[in-house]
N, C-alpha and C positions, 0 to 999 in steps of 0.2 A: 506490535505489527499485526500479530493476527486479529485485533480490533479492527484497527484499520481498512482489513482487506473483508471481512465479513459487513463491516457498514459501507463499501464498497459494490461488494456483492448483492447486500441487500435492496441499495438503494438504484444499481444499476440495472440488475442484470435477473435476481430471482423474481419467479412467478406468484403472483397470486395467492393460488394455494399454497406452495412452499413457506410463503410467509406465515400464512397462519399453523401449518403444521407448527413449524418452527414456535413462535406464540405460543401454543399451547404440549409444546416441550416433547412434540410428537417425533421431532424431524432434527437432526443437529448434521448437517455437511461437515466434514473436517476441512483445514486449511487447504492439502490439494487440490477436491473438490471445487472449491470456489475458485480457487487460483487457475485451474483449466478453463472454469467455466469463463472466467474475467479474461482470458487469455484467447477464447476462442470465440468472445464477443466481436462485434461487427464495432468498438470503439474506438478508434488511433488513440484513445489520450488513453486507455485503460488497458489494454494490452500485451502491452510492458510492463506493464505492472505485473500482471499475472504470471507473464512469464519468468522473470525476475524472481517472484516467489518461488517458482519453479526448479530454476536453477539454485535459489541457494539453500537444502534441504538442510544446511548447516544449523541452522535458526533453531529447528528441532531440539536438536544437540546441543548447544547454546542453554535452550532457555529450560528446558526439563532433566539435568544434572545427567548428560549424555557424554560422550565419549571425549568432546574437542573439550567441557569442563578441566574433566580428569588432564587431557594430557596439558592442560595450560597452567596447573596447580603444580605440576612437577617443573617445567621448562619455563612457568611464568608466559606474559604474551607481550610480545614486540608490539612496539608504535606505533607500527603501522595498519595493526588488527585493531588495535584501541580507535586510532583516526575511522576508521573504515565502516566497525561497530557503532561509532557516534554519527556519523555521513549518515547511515542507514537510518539507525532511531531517529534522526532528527528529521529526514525527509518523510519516513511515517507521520512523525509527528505535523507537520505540513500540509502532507494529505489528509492528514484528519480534518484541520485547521480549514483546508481549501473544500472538503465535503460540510462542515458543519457552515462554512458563507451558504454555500447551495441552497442547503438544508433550509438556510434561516433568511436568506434573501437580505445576509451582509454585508453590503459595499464597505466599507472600511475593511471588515475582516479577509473580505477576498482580495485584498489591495494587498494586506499584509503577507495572507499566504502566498501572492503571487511574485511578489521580493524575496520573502523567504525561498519558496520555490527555487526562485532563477540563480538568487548566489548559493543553493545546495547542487544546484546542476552543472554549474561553473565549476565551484568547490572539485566536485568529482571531476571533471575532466581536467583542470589542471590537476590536482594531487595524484588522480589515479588512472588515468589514460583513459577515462570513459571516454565516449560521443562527446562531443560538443552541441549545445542543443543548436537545432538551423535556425535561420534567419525567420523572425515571425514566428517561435516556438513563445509559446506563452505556457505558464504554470497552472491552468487551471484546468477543471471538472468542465464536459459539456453539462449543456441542461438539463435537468433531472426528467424521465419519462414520468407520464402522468397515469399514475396507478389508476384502475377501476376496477371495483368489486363485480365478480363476476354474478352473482345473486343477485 
């Protein structure tokens, strides 16, 4: 996930110089960081995303042997965390999917991610009461802005 949201960030939303900080291992933003930043961008398609990471601080905890670990190794974890946990990973895995078409200027791939995409956003609203996406919601990345070196 936080792959994801850093090639996100990277490819949307940081400047310039941040990149090359970053590059040369000057500069490291944590997941919040970007996740506001991607959330307080000017993008419809990228903004819920941000936010999303936002809300679920859980991920943390999850993935670096934090507290929900612990309490799920005693009580084990229902279905429906397991279903929930795989929804997520897999729609990451999607937007990767839909950033590396951009990326690469791949019509097939972005065909794929954007099926992928649509039955993960169904997925969720039936299984788990999210939004239903509206009419004309398409699963894809706008177009990538056009970097320029400021030198």
């Amino acid at each position: 996930m936080e792959t994801t949201v850093r090639a996100l960030w990277l490819s949307y939303i940081a400047q310039f110089d941040v990149v090359t900080r970053l590059a040369n291992a000057t500069s490291r933003p944590d997941l919040d960081d970007m996740a506001r930043a991607i959330k307080k961008a000017n993008i419809p398609e990228l903004s819920p995303i941000g936010e999303a990471v936002l809300k679920q601080g859980i991920f943390h905890s999850f993935a670096h042997a934090g507290i929900e670990q612990l309490i799920r190794r005693v009580r084990g974890y229902q279905e429906e965390e397991v279903l929930a946990l795989l929804l997520i990973s897999d729609t990451f895995a999607a937007m990767a999917m839909a950033l590396a078409a951009k990326l690469y200027d791949d019509e097939p791939l972005s065909q794929l991610a954007e099926l992928t995409g649509c039955s993960l956003a169904l997925e969720s609203h039936f299984r788990f009461g999210n939004p239903r996406p509206h009419d004309g919601w398409r699963a894809q990345f706008p177009d990538l802005p056009t970097w320029k070196d400021p030198h």
